[in-house]
C-alpha positions, 0 to 999 in steps of 0.5 A: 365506772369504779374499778375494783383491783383484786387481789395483789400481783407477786411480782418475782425478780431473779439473777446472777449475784452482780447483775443488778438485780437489788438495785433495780429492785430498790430504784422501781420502788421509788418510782412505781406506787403502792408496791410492797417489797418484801424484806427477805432474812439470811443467814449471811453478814451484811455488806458494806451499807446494808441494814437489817429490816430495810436490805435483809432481816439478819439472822442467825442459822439457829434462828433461820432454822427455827422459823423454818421449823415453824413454817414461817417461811414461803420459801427458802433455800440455799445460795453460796453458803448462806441460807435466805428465805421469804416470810410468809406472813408478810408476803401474803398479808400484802396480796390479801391486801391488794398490795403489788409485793415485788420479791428478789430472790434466786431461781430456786426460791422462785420455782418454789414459789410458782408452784404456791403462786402460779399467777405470779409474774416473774422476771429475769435480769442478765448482765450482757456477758459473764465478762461484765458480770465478774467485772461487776463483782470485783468492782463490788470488793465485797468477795474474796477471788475464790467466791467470786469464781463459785458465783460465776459458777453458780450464774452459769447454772441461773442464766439456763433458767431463763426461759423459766421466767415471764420477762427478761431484762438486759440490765446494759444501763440501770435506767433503761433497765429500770424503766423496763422493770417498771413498765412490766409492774405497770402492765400487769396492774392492767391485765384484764383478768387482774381486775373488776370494773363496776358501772352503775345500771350495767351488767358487766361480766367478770 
């Protein structure tokens, strides 16, 4: 029997800013194989540890709209002032690939790219309360007091969207939430309608 993997799964993540959902996108790709994670660009500065290429691909808002012009861009859109977006070229050379891509981006990039991906899996992450999501953004010490308020705005307005998405996920302890993340990538690879088995001397449908 030859198992024949199809094209790539895009695998959306989305939540609140302070809910984790950077470091269980960064701690899965060490443990699930073969997964593309596309590196998204922004206009913002980076943080404290942040590299440009490997955390986001730093730009200026000239440039970011420039590429935007050029169409560059499978999605974008604006989140607390800075614009972040997902180059195309790269997105969709991985899944032609066969290549799981797994994304990180805000709700409303993620409705973007349902519409021009609509096989795509997404999954929401939450903090157990908005009390520990602004504990978690203040222990950050990387936003002033008044970005913090517009961000737990902002995660007001992300958390209704949930049922938007395919999974959800508690993120109460990063290994249980990673393990869950993990779990899900894993399960897609096995869904029948993703795949196509080849036995030598029998005819299986598809």
């Amino acid at each position: 029997m030859e198992l024949i993997k199809r094209r790539g799964t895009l695998v959306v993540v989305s939540a609140p800013s302070g809910a984790g959902k950077t470091t269980l996108c960064h701690e899965v790709r060490s443990i699930v194989p073969d997964l593309f994670y596309s590196v998204s660009y922004t206009t913002r500065a980076p943080r404290s540890g942040e590299r440009t290429g490997r955390d986001f691909h730093f730009v200026t808002e000239r440039e970011f709209t420039a590429m935007r012009e050029r169409d560059e861009f499978a999605e974008w859109a604006q989140v607390h002032g800075h614009l972040y977006a997902t180059p195309a070229r790269a997105l969709e050379g991985a899944l032609s690939r066969g290549l799981d891509v797994l994304l990180d981006i805000d709700t409303h990039g993620a409705r973007q790219l349902r519409q021009r991906y609509p096989a795509a899996v997404s999954v929401f992450i939450m903090a157990p309360s908005l009390a520990e999501l602004d504990a978690r953004l203040r222990e950050r010490k990387s936003d002033a007091p008044g970005e913090i308020a517009r961000r737990l705005a902002r995660a007001r307005e992300e958390i209704a969207a949930w049922r938007e998405y395919h999974y959800l996920i508690i993120n109460r302890d990063v290994k249980d939430a990673v393990d869950q993340l993990a779990t899900i990538i894993q399960a897609e690879r096995c869904r029948t309608s993703r795949l196509t088995l080849r036995f030598p001397d029998v005819e299986v449908p598809e």
